[in-house]
N, C-alpha and C positions, 0 to 999 in steps of 0.2 A: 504494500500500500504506500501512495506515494507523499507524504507532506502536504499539507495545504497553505499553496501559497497566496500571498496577497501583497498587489504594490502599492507604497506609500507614499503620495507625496508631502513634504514637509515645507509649510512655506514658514518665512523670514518674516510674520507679520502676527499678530493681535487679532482674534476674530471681533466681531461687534460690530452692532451696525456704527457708531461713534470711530472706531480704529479703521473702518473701511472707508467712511470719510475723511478719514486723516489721510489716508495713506494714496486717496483719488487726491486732494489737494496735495500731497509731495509728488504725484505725479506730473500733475500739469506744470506745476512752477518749478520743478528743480530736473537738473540735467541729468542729475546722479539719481543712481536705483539702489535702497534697502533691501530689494529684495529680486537677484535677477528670474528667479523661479516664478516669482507674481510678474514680471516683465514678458515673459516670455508666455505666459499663458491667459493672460489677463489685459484687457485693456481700462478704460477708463470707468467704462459700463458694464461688467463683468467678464466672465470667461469668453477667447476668443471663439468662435467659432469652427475652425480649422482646429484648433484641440479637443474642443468639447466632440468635434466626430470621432479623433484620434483617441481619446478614452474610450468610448462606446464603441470601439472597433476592440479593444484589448480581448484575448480571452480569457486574465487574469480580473480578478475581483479588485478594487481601487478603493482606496481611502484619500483622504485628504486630510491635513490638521492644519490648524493655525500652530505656533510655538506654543502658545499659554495654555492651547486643548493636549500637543502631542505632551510636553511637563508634565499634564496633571493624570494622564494616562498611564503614561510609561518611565521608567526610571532611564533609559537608554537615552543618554546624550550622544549628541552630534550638531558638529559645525551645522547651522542654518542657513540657507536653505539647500534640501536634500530630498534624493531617490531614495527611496528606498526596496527592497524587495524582502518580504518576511516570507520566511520556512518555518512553518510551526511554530516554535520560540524563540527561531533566532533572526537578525539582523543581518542582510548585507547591504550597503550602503554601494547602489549603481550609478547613479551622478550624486558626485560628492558639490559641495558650495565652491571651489576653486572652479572646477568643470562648466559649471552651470555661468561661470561668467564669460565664457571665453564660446557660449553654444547660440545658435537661434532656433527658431522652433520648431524647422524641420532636420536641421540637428539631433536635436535634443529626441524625436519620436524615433528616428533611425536608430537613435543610439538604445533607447529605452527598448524597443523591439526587437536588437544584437543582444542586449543583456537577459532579457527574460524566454530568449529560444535557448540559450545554452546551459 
């Protein structure tokens, strides 16, 4: 029997509706990104389009966390923002937070794609 896996995304941000209006106004006015995992899959007005198919195409089960939900779930640090791929109880971390700055978003689903066929 084989493990049940499930991929994680971990974003670099505060859930709320208050934190998501923070984080739409650091978008418009500032050039710099807190969080390139919410850049790459998120625009102004929510999730992009182009990703939100590219999840619903996975045939892994997906989670999502803000930092302050994935904290109070799980004791498992890690650099923010982060892939994740979980094996029953454990961790491996497929785009780590350096990765995720240097990717764009068709990048980022090739790569996510390589890492959950092998």
């Amino acid at each position: 029997m084989s493990e049940k896996r499930e991929l994680i995304f971990i974003y670099n941000a505060d859930s709320g509706i208050l934190n998501a209006t923070l984080d739409s106004l650091y978008k418009f006015f500032s050039t710099s990104n807190f969080c390139d995992l919410c850049s790459i899959t998120h625009g102004s007005f929510g999730m992009k389009k182009e990703w939100e198919k590219f999840i619903q195409s996975l045939d892994e089960p997906v989670r999502f966390f803000h930092k302050n939900e994935w904290q109070k779930e799980f004791i498992h640090q890690i650099k923010l923002p982060a892939v994740l791929l979980k094996k029953g109880d454990s961790f491996d971390t497929i785009v780590d937070s350096i990765t995720l700055r240097n990717l764009n978003s068709k990048q980022l689903m090739s790569l996510i794609r390589e890492k959950i066929a092998s």
